[in-house]
C-alpha positions as CSV (number, residue, x, y, z in Angstrom):
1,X,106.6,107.0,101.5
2,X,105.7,105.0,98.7
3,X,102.3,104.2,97.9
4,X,103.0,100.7,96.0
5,X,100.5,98.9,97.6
6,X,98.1,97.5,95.5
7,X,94.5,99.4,95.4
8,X,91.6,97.4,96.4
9,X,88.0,99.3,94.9
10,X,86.0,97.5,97.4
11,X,87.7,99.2,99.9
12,X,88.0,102.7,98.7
13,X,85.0,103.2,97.1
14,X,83.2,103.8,100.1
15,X,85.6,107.0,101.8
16,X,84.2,108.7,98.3
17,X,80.8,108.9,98.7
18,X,79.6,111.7,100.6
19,X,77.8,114.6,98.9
20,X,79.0,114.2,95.3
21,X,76.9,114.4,92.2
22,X,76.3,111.0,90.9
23,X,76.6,111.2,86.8
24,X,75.8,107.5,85.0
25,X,78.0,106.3,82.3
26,X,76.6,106.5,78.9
27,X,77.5,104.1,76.3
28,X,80.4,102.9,78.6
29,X,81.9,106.6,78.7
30,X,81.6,108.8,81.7
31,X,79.9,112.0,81.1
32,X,81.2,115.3,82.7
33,X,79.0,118.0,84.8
34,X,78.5,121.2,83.6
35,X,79.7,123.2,86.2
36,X,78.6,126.9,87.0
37,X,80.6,129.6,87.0
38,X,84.9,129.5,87.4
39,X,86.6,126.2,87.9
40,X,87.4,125.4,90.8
41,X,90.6,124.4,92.2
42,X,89.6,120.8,93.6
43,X,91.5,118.5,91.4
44,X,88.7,115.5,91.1
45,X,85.4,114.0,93.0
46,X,84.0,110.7,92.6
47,X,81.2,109.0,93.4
48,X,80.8,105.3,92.8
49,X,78.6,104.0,95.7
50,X,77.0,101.8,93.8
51,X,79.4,99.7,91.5
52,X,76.9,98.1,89.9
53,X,75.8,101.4,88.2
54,X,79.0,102.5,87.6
55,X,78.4,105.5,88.4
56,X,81.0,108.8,88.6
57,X,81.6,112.4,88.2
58,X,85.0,113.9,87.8
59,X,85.9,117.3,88.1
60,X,88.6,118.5,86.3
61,X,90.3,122.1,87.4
62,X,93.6,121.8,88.0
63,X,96.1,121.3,85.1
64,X,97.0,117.3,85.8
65,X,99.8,115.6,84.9
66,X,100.0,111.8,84.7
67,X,101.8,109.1,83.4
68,X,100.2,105.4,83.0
69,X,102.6,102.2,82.6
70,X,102.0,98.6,82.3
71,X,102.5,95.9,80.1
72,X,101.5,95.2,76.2
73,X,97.8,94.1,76.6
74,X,97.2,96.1,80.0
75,X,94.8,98.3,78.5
76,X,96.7,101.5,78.8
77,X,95.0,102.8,75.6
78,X,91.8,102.2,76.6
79,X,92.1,103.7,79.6
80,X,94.5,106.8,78.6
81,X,91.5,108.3,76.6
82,X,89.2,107.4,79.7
83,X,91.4,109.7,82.0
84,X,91.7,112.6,79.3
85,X,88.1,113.2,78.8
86,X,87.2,113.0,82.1
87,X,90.1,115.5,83.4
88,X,90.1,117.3,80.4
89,X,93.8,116.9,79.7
90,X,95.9,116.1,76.6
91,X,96.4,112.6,75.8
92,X,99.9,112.0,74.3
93,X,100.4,108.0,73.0
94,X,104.5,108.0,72.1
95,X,103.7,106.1,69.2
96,X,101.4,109.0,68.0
97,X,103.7,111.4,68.5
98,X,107.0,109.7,66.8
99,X,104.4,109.2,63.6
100,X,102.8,112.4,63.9
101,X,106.4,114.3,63.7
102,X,107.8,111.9,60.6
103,X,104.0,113.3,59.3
104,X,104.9,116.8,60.0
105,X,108.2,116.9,58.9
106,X,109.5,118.6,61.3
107,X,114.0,118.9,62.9
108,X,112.6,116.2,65.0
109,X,110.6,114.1,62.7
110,X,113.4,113.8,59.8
111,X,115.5,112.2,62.5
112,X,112.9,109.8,63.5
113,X,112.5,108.9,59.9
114,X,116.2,107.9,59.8
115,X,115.6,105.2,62.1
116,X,112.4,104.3,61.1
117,X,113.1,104.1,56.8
118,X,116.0,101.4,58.1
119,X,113.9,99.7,60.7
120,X,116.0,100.6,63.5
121,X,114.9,101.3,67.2
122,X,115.0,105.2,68.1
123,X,117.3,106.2,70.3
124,X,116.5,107.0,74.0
125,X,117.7,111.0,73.5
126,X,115.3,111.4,70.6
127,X,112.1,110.1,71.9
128,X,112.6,112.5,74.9
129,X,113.0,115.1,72.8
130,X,109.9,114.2,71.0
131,X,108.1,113.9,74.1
132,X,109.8,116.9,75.8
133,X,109.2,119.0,72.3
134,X,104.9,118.3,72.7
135,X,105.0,118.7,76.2
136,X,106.1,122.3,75.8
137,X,103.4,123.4,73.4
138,X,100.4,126.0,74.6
139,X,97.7,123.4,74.7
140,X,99.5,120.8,77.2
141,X,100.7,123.8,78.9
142,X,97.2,125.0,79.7
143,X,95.8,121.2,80.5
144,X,98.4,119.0,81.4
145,X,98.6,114.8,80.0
146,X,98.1,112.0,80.0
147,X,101.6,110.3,79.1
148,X,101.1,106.7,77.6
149,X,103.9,104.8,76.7
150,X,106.4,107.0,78.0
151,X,108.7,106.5,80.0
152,X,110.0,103.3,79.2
153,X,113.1,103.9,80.3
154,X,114.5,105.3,83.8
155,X,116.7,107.3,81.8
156,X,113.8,108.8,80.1
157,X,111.9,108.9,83.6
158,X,114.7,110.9,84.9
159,X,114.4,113.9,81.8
160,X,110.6,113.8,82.4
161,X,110.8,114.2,86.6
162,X,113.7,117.0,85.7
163,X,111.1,119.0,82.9
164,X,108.0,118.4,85.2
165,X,108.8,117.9,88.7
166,X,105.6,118.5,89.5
167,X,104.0,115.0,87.8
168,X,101.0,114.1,89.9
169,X,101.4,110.4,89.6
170,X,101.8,107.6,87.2
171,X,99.5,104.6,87.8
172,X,100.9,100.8,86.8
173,X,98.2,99.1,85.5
174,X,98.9,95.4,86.9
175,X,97.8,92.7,84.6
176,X,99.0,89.2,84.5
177,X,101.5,87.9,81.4
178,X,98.7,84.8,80.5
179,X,96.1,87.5,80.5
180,X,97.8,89.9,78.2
181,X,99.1,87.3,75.9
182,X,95.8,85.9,75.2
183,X,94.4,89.6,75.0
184,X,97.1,90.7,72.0
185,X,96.9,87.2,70.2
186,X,93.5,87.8,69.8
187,X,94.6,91.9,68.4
188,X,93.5,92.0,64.5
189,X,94.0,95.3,62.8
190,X,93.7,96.6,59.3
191,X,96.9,97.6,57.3
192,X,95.2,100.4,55.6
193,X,93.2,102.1,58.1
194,X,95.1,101.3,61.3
195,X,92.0,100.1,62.5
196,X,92.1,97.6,65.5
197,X,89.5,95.0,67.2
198,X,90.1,91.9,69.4
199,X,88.9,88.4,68.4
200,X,88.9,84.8,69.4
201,X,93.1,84.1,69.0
202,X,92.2,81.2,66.4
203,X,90.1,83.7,63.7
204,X,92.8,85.0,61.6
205,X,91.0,87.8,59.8
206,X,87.7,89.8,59.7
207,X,86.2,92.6,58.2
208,X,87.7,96.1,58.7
209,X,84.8,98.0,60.7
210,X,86.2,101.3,59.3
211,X,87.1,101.2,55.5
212,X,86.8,98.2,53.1
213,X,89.8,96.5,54.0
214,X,90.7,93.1,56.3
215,X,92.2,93.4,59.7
216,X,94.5,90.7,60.3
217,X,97.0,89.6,63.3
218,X,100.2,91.0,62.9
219,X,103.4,89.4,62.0
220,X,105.0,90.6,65.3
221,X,101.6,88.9,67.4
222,X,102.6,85.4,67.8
223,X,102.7,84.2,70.7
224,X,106.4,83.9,70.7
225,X,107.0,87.3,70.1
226,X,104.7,89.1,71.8
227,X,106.5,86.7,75.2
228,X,109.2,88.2,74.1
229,X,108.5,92.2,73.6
230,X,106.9,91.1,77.3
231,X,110.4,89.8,78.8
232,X,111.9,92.8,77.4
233,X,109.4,95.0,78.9
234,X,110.2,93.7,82.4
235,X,113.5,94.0,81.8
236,X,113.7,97.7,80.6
237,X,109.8,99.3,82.0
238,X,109.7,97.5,85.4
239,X,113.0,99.1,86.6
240,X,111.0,102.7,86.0
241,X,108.1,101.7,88.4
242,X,110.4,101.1,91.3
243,X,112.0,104.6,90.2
244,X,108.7,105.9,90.5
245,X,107.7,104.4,93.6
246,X,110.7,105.6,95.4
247,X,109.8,108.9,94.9
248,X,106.4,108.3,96.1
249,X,104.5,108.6,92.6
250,X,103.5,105.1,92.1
251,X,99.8,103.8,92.3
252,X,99.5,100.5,91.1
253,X,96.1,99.3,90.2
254,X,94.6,95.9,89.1
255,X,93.6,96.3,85.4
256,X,92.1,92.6,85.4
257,X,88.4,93.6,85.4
258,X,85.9,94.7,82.9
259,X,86.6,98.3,81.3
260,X,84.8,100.6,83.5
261,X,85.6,98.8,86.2
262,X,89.2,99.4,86.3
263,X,88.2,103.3,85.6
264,X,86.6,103.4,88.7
265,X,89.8,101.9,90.5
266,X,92.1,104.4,88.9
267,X,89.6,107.5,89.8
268,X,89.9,106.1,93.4
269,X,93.5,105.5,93.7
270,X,94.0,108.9,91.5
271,X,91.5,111.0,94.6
272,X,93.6,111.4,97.2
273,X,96.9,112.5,95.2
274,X,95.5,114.8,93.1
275,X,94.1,116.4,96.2
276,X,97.1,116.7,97.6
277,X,98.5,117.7,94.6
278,X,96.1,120.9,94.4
279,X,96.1,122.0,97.9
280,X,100.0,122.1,97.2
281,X,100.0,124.2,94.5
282,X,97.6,126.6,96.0
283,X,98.7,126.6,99.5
């Protein structure tokens, strides 16, 4: 059965509130418990009781593997990082990884560069098999991911589902189209750092918070054309949450909140699978 329906916080916040640990967020990132003695095999506890102290403790055992969707704007890279510190797994961006390889020079990263030097999209084949390539190395091996950005494709969902059939979930943050246009209009970032910050959509430029340089908008953050990277995105992503739902892997969760906020929906849509999820593996 699929579990598309949407989660609601203020209704599942409550069902995880007995006995658990309460650890507050510090600077606006969650803090894990030191645990004594072996991991355990739970996958992940929560306790949020109170929302207004955001307030939660996650307890990572289990190796986890997740993948996070949504649109341009949804705030999958704010909350990818989120979910790998606090279940101690590998975070893998796509974009990271097609740079990182052209970087290393590596079979795989040569052939990236072809399509790249020419400004050409990469093929589908390739960015599995930069994906696939990371996924197979001793570090995600031991501590599972956090896929963001990948799949984008249902031909790419299918070579993921056939190398890891045993994916925990993938969670669609839901934002709307208005929202995440005014969110990437506003995106400045610096050419020579890569920083990135988000400003009023009518300031054109500020000062680089990391090196000396400007961040600016980008020429491919106009209005017009980030509509259009978002019509393509429905056209070619959306198709892969319905593939995911079928199969009973889809949580889809309302990103239109503040930051921690949406955390704490994930963590609660996230309990009850990755429970499942580790009682299957050790039963």
């Amino acid at each position: 059965m699929s579990r598309r329906a949407r989660i609601d916080a203020s209704e599942l916040l409550p069902r995880l509130c007995d006995n658990v640990h309460e650890i507050p967020f510090a600077a606006g990132r969650p803090r894990l418990a030191e645990q004594p003695g072996p991991p355990r095999e739970a996958s992940i506890s929560t306790s949020i009781c109170d929302p207004s102290e955001q307030a939660t403790n996650v307890e990572a055992t289990a190796r986890h593997r997740l993948v996070v969707l949504g649109r341009q704007g949804a705030g999958k890279s704010t909350q990818c990082p989120l979910l790998a510190d606090a279940l101690h797994v590998v975070h893998l961006s796509t974009g990271d990884l097609l740079r990182d390889s052209v970087r290393a020079r590596t079979a795989l990263g040569r052939e990236v560069a072809r399509y790249i030097d020419v400004g050409e999209l990469v093929p589908d084949a390739l960015i599995v098999d930069v994906v696939l390539d990371r996924l197979g190395r001793s570090d995600v091996r031991q501590r599972g991911y956090v896929l963001d950005g990948f799949p984008r494709t249902v031909g790419q969902a299918e070579a993921l589902l056939h190398h890891d059939p045993d994916l925990d979930a993938v969670i669609d943050l839901h934002v709307p189209v208005d929202v995440v246009v005014e969110r990437v209009s506003g995106r400045r970032a610096c050419p020579g750092c890569g920083w990135v910050t988000s400003v009023d959509a009518a300031i054109e430029s500020v000062p680089c918070g990391k090196c000396d340089g400007v961040a600016v908008r980008r020429q491919d953050d106009s209005a017009h054309a980030i509509r259009r990277r978002l019509a393509l995105y429905d056209e070619e992503t959306r198709p892969v949450a319905a593939w995911f739902a079928a199969r009973g892997l889809l949580l889809e969760v309302d990103g239109l909140a503040e930051r921690d906020e949406v955390f704490a929906r994930i963590l609660a849509a996230l309990q009850p699978q990755l429970e499942r999820s580790a009682a299957g593996r050790t039963a």
